[in-house]
C-alpha positions as CSV (number, residue, x, y, z in Angstrom):
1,X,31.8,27.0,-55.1
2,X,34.6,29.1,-54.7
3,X,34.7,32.6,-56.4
4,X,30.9,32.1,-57.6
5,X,28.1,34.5,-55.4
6,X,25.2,32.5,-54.7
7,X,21.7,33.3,-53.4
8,X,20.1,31.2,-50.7
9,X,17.6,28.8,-51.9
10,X,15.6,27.8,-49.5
11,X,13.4,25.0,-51.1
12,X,16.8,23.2,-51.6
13,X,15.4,19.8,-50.8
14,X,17.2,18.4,-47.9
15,X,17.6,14.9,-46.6
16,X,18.0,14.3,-43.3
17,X,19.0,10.8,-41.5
18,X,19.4,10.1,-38.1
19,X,18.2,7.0,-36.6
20,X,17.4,8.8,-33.3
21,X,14.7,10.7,-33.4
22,X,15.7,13.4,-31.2
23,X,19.1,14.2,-32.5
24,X,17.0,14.1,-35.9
25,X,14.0,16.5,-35.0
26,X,16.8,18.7,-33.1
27,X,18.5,19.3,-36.4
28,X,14.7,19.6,-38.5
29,X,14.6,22.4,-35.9
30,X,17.4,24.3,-36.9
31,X,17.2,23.5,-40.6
32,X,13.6,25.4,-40.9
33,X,15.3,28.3,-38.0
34,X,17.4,28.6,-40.9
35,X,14.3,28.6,-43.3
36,X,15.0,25.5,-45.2
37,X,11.4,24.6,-46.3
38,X,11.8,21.1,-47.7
39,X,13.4,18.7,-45.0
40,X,12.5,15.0,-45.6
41,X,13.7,12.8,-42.8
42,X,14.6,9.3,-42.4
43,X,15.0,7.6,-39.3
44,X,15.6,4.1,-41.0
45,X,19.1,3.9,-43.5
46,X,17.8,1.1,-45.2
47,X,14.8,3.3,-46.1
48,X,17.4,6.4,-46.9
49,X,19.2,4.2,-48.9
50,X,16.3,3.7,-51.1
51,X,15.4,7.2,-51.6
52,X,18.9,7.7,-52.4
53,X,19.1,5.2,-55.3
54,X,15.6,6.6,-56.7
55,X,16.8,9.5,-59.7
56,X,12.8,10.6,-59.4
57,X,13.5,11.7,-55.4
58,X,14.9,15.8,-55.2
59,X,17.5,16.2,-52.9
60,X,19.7,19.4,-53.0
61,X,21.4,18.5,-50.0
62,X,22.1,15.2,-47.3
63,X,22.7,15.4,-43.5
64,X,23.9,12.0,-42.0
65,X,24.5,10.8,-38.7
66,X,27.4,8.4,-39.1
67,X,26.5,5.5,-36.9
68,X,23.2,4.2,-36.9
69,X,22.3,0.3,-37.3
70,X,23.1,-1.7,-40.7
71,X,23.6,1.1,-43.2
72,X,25.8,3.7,-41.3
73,X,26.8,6.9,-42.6
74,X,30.0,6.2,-44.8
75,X,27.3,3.7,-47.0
76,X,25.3,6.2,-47.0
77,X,28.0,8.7,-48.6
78,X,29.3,6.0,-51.0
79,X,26.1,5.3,-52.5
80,X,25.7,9.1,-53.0
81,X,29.0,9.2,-54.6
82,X,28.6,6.0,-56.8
83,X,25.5,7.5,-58.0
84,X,25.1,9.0,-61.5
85,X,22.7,11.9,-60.6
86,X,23.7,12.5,-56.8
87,X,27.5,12.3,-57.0
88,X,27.8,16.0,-56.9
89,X,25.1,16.6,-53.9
90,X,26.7,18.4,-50.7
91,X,27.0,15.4,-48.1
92,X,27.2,16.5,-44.0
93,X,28.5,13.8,-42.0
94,X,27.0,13.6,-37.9
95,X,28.9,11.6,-35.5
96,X,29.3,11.1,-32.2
97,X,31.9,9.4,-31.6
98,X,35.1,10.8,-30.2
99,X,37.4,7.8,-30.2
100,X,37.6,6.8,-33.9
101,X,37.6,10.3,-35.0
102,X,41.1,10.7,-37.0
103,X,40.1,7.2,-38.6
104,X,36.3,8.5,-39.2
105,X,37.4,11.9,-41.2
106,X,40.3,10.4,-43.4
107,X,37.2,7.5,-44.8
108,X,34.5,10.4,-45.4
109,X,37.2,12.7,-46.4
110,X,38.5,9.3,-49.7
111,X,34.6,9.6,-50.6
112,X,34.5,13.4,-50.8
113,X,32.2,14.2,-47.8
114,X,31.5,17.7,-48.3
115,X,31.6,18.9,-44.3
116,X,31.7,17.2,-41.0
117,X,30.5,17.6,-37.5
118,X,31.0,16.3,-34.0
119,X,27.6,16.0,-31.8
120,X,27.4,18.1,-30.2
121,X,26.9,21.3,-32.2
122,X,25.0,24.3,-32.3
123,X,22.5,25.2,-34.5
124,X,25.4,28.4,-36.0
125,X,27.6,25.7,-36.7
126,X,25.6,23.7,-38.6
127,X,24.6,26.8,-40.4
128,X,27.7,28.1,-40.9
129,X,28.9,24.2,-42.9
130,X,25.7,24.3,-45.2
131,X,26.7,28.1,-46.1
132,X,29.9,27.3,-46.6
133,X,29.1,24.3,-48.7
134,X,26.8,25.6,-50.8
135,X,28.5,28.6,-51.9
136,X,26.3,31.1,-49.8
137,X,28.8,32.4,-47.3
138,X,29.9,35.0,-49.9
139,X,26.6,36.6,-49.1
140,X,26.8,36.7,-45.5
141,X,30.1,38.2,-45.3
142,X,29.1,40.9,-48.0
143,X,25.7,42.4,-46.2
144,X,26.6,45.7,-44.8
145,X,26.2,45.4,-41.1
């Protein structure tokens, strides 16, 4: 979104998945701090992966943990990008895993992963990738102080 000025939407839909439950209502937490008012989580990525595939289903943005059990994030993010109607939705990879990091970013970076983040993070951080993602940081850095 570079160059283009745009206005926070809050009732972006946004799609959360994280198999654990904490990590997952952690991050709901910050996403409505931030005043997102339309955060549909998943805790199963089989389940996610069906919402995904359904055209009918809004989602305006995706936040994935990376590892979680038989779909993991980087299906997750192909799917998305395989997709006719999602291939152009901001994806936010979540991982937690320090070892296989270099590997991890080059694979989500092939299938255009829009941001990524190492657990764990605070909530600015996660704020500041979905502003800069989205095309809203503009705004932030133009508000008189």
């Amino acid at each position: 979104m570079i160059g283009a000025v745009l206005e926070p939407n809050f009732d972006l839909p946004v799609l959360l998945i994280d198999d654990d439950a904490m990590v997952r209502d952690v991050v709901a937490q910050y996403l409505e701090s931030f005043g997102f008012t339309k955060v549909h989580q998943l805790g199963d990525p089989q389940k996610a992966l069906k919402y995904l595939n359904d055209p009918l289903n809004p989602i305006g943005l995706i936040i994935s943990d990376w590892e979680m059990p038989g779909v993991n994030g980087l299906t997750l993010l192909k799917a998305v990008r395989n997709h006719p109607v999602r291939k152009r939705v901001p994806f936010v990879m979540i991982t937690s895993q320090r070892s296989m990091e270099r590997f991890k970013i080059t694979q989500a970076a092939q299938m255009r992963v829009s941001s990524y983040l190492v657990k764990p993070f605070r909530a600015e951080t996660l704020k500041t990738k979905i502003w800069e993602i989205l095309g809203w940081d503009a705004i932030e850095k133009n508000k008189p102080a």
